[in-house]
C-alpha positions as CSV (number, residue, x, y, z in Angstrom):
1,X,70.8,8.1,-133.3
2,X,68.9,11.1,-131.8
3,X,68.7,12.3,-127.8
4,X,66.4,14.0,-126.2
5,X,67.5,16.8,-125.1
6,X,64.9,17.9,-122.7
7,X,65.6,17.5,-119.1
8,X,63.9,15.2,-117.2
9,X,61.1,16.1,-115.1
10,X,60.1,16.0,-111.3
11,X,59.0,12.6,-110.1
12,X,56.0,11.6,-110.3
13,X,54.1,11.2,-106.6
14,X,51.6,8.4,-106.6
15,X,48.2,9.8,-105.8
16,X,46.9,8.8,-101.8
17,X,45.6,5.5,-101.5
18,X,41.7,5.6,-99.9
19,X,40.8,2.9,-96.9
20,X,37.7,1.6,-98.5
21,X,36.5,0.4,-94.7
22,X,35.6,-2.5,-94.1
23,X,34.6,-5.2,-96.7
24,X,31.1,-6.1,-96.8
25,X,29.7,-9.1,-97.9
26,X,28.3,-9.2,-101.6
27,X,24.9,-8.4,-100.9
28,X,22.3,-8.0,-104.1
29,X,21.7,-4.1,-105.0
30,X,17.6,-3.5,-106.0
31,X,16.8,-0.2,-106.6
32,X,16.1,2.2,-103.6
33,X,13.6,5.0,-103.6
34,X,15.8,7.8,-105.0
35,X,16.3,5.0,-108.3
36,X,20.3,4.6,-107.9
37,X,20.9,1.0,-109.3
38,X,23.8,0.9,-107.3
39,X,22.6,2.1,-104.2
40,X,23.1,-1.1,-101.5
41,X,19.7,-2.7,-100.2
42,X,18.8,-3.1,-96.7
43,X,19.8,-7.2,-95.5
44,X,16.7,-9.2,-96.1
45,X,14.7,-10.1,-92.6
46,X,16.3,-13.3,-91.5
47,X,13.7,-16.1,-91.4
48,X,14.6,-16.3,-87.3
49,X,14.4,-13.1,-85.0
50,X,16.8,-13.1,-82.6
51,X,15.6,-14.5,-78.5
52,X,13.3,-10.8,-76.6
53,X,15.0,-9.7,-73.9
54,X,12.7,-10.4,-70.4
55,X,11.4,-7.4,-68.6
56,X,13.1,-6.4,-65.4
57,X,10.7,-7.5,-62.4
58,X,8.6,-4.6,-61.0
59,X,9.9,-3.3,-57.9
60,X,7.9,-4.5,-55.0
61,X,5.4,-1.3,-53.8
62,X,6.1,-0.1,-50.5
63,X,3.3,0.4,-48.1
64,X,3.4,3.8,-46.4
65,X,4.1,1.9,-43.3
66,X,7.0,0.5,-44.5
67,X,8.8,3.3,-45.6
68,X,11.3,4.0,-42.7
69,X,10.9,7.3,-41.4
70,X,13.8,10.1,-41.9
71,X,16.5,10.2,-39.9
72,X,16.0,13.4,-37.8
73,X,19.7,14.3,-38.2
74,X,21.8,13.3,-41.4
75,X,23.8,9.9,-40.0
76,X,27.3,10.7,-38.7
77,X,29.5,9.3,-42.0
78,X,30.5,5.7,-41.4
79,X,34.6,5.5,-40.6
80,X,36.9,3.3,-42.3
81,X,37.7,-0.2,-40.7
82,X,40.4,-0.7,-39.3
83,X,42.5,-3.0,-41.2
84,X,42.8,-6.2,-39.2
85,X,46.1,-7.5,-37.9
86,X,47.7,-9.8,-35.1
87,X,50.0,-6.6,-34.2
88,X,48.6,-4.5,-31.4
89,X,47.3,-1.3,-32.5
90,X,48.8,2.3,-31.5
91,X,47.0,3.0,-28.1
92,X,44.1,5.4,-28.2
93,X,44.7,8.4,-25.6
94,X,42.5,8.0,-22.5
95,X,40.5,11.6,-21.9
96,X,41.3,12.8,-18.3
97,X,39.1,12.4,-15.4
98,X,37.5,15.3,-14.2
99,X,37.9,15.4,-10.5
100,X,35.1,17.9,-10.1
101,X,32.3,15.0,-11.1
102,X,34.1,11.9,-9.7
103,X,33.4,13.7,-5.7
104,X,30.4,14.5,-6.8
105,X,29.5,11.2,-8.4
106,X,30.8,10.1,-5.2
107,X,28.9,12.3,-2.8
108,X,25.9,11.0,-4.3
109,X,26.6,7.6,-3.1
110,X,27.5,8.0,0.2
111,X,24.4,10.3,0.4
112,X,22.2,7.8,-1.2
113,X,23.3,5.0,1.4
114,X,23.2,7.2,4.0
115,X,19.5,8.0,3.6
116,X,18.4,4.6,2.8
117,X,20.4,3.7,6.1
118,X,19.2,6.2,8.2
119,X,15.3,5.7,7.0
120,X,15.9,1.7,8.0
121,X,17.3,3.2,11.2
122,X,15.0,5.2,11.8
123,X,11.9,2.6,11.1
124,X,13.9,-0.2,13.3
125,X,14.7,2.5,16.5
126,X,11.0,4.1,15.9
127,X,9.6,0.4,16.0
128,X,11.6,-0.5,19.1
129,X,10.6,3.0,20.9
130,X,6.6,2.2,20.2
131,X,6.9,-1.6,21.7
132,X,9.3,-0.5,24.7
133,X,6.2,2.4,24.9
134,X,3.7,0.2,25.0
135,X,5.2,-2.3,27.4
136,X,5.8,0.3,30.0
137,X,2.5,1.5,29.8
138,X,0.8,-2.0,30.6
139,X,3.6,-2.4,33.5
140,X,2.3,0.7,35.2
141,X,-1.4,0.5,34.0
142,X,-1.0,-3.1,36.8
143,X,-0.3,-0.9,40.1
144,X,-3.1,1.9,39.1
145,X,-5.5,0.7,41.4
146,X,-3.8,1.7,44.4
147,X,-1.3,4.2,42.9
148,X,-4.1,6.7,41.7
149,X,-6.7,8.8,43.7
150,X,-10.0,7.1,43.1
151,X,-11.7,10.0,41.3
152,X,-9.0,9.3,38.5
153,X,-10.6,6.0,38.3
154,X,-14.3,6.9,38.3
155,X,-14.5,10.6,38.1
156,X,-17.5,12.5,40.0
157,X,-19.1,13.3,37.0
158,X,-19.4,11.7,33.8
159,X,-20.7,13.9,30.4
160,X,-21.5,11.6,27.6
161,X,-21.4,14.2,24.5
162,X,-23.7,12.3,22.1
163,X,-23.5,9.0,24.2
164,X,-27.0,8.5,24.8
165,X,-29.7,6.8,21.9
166,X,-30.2,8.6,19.0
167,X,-27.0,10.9,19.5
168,X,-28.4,13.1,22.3
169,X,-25.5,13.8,25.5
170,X,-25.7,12.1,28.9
171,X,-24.5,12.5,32.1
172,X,-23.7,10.6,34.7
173,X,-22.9,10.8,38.6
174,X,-21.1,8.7,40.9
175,X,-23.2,7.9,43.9
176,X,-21.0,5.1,45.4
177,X,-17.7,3.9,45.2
178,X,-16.9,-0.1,46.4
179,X,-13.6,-0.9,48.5
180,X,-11.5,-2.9,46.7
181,X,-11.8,-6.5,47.0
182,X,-10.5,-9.8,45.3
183,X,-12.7,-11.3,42.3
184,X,-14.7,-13.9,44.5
185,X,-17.2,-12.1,45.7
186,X,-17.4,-9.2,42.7
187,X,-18.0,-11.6,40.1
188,X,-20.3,-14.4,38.9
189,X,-18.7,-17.6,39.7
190,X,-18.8,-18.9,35.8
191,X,-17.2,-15.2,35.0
192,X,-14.5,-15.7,37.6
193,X,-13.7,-19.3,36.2
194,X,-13.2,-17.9,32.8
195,X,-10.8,-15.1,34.1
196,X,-8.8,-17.6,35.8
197,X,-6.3,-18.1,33.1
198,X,-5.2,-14.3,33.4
199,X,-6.0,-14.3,37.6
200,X,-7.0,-11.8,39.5
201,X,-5.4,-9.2,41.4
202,X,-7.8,-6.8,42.6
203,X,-11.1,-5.6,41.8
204,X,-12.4,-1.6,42.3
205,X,-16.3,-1.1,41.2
206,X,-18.2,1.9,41.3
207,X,-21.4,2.9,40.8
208,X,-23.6,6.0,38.6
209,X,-27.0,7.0,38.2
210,X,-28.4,9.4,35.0
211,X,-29.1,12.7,35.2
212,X,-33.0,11.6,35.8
213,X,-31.9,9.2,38.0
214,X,-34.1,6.7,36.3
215,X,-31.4,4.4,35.8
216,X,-28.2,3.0,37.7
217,X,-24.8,1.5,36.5
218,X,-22.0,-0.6,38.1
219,X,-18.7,-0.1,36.4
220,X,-15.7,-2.1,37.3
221,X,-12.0,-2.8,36.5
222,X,-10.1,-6.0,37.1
223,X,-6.8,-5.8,37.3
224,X,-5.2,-9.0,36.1
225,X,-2.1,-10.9,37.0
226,X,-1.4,-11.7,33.4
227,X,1.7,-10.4,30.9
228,X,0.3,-9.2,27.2
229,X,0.2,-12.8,25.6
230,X,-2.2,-14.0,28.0
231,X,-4.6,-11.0,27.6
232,X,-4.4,-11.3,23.9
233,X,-4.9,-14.7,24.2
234,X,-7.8,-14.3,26.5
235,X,-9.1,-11.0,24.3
236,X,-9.4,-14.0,21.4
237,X,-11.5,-16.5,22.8
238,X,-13.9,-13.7,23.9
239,X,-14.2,-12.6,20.5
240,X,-14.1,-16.1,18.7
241,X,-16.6,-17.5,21.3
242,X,-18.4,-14.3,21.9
243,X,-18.8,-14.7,25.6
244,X,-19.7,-10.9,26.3
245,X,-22.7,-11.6,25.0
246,X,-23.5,-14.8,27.0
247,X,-25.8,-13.6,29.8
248,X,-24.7,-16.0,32.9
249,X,-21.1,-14.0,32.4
250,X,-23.0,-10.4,33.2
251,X,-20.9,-8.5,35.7
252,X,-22.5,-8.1,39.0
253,X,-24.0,-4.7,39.9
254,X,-23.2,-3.1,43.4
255,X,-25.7,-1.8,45.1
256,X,-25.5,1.4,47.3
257,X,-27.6,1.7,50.6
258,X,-29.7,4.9,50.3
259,X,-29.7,5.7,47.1
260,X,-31.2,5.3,43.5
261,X,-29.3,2.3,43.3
262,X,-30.2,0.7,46.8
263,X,-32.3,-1.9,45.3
264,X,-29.9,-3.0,42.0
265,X,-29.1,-6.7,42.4
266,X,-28.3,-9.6,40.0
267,X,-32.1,-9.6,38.5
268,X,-32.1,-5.5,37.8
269,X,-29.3,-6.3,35.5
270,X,-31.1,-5.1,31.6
271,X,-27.6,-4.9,30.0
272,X,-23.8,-5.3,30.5
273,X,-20.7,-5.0,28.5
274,X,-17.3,-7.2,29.1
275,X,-14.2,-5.7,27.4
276,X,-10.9,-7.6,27.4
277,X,-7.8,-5.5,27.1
278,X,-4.3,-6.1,25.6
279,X,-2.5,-2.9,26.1
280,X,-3.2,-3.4,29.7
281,X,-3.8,-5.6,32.8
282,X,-7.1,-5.1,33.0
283,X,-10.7,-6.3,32.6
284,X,-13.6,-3.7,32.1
285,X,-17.2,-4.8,33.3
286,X,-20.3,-2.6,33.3
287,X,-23.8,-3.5,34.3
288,X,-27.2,-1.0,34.1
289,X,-30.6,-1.3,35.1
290,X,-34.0,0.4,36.1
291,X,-33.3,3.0,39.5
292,X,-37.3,1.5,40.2
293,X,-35.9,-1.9,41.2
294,X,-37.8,-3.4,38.3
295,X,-36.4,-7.2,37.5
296,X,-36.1,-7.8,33.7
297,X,-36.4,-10.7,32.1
298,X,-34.1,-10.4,29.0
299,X,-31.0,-8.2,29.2
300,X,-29.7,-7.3,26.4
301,X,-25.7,-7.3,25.5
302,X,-24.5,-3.5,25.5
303,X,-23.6,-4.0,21.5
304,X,-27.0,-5.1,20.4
305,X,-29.4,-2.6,22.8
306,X,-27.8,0.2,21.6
307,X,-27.4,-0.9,17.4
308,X,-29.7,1.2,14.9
309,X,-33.5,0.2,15.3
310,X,-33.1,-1.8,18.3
311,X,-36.3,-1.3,20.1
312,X,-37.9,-3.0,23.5
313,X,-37.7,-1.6,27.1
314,X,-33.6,-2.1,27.4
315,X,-32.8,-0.4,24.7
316,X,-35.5,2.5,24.2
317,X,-34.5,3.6,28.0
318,X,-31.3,3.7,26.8
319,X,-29.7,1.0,29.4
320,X,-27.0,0.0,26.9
321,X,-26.0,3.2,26.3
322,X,-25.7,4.0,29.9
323,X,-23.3,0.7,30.0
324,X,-21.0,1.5,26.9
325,X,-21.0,5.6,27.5
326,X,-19.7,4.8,31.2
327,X,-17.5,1.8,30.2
328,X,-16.2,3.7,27.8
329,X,-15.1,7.0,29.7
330,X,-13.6,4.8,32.7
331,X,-11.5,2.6,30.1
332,X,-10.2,6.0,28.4
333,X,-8.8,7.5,31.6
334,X,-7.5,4.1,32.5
335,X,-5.5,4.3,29.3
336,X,-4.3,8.0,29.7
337,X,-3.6,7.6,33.1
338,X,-1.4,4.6,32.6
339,X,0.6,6.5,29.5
340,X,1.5,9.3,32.0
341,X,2.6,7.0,35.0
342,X,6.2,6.5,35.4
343,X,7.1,2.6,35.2
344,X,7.5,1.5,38.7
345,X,10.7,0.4,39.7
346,X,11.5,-3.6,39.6
């Protein structure tokens, strides 16, 4: 029996094993382009095609006025929210007043209500210094028919600075002055009934020729036992009924013995004016006519002889201007006169 005698040899190390990948399916080989028999085909098109994925919707176009516009400054970055809970939270730190701006805040105020107050105040006292003002005058505009000298009442001489028609001055002079009297005799009868409500205290007439003495004027003043209500009241119902206007309520003219107005009566009356005031006691009456002693047959109110493009006798002679420019020169002073008189003592 024979050995071998050669030593045995290192072991034998299997060679590495190869991961195939994964198994495919047995699909049928055909014969590709570069002729490799072996070469797998490509899967045969399946007789259904898988469901198309829809398009995604277009997004809606925005209309440049529907673009909002940039921020002007990049927004402050949002914080955190607070995590809710039923605990309190830790107490923020309140920031300290600033003295400084709480007076001044505070100085403000009291200004503020200060002015507002002191403008009410002011109205309310200004208000009550005006009526109480006004009521003394009309106390001592009642005693100025005996407390003033008479040429304060009718002056000498009257200068009517674009008084007469058309603009052009007048002037007027006192040729006789009345005594004062009581209403019965210085007034028509149906005049005197309709003053009654405000009575009658005392009457003072005087009366004016022109500067060519072509035409005379009575002027008078009745001073009135009434209190403000009654003069407004009585100031109304001459302007609602319009009774200066009404000629068998003319004033009555005074005559003057020896002068231009020596023959002016009740039918020399051409025009008259009848003025009812309320800031005083007092009537005003003025009556003008021809110096000739000529009667006329229509007077004419003061308001309509001397409105623009009146025309007739009356008016062309300038009779209602005469009337108005005298009325209104004697009621003026009345008015002044009465504003500087002390109240007389009750």
């Amino acid at each position: 029996m024979t050995t071998d005698a050669r030593p045995p040899g290192p072991p034998r190390t299997p060679p590495p094993r190869i991961d195939p990948g994964p198994v495919l399916p047995d699909t049928p080989r055909r014969a590709n382009t570069a002729g490799h028999p072996n070469a797998p085909m490509p899967p045969a098109p399946s007789a259904s095609r898988p469901p198309e994925i829809p398009p995604l919707p277009a997004a809606p176009s925005a209309s440049p006025s529907a673009i909002p516009p940039l921020p002007s400054a990049p927004p402050k970055p949002l914080l955190p929210p607070e995590p809710l809970s039923d605990e309190p939270g830790p107490l923020r730190p309140v920031p300290a007043r600033r003295p400084g701006r709480v007076a001044a805040a505070a100085v403000c105020v009291v200004l503020g209500i200060g002015l507002i107050g002191g403008a009410a105040a002011g109205t309310w006292l200004g208000d009550d210094s005006a009526g109480a003002e006004d009521r003394g005058n009309f106390t001592a505009a009642r005693a100025l028919w005996h407390s003033v000298p008479v040429d304060t009442l009718f002056p000498p001489t009257i200068h009517g600075t674009g008084a007469g028609p058309g603009g052009a001055d007048r002037a007027w002079t006192r040729i006789g002055v009345a005594p004062d009297s009581g209403c019965a005799g210085a007034l028509d009868p149906l005049l005197l009934k309709v003053l009654e409500p405000v009575g009658c205290a005392r009457m003072v007439r005087a009366t004016y020729t022109d500067a060519t003495h072509s035409s005379v004027t009575t002027v008078g003043l009745v001073f009135t036992e009434a209190d403000p209500a009654a003069m407004t009241a009585l100031a109304n119902r001459f302007s609602t009924e319009k009774l200066a206007t009404r000629t068998d309520l003319m004033p009555r003219a005074y005559p003057v013995k020896g002068t231009d107005a020596a023959s002016f009566g009740d039918k020399q009356r051409a025009s008259w004016t009848v003025r009812v005031l309320t800031d005083a006691p007092v009537v005003v009456t003025a009556a003008s006519g021809f110096a000739d002693g000529r009667t006329v047959a229509t007077p004419r109110p003061a308001e309509q002889a001397t409105a623009p493009g009146a025309n007739g006798p009356v008016a062309e002679a300038g009779l209602g201007h005469d009337a108005k420019g005298i009325a209104d020169t004697v009621e003026r002073g009345l008015r002044k006169r009465a504003a500087a008189s002390p109240e007389p003592a009750k």
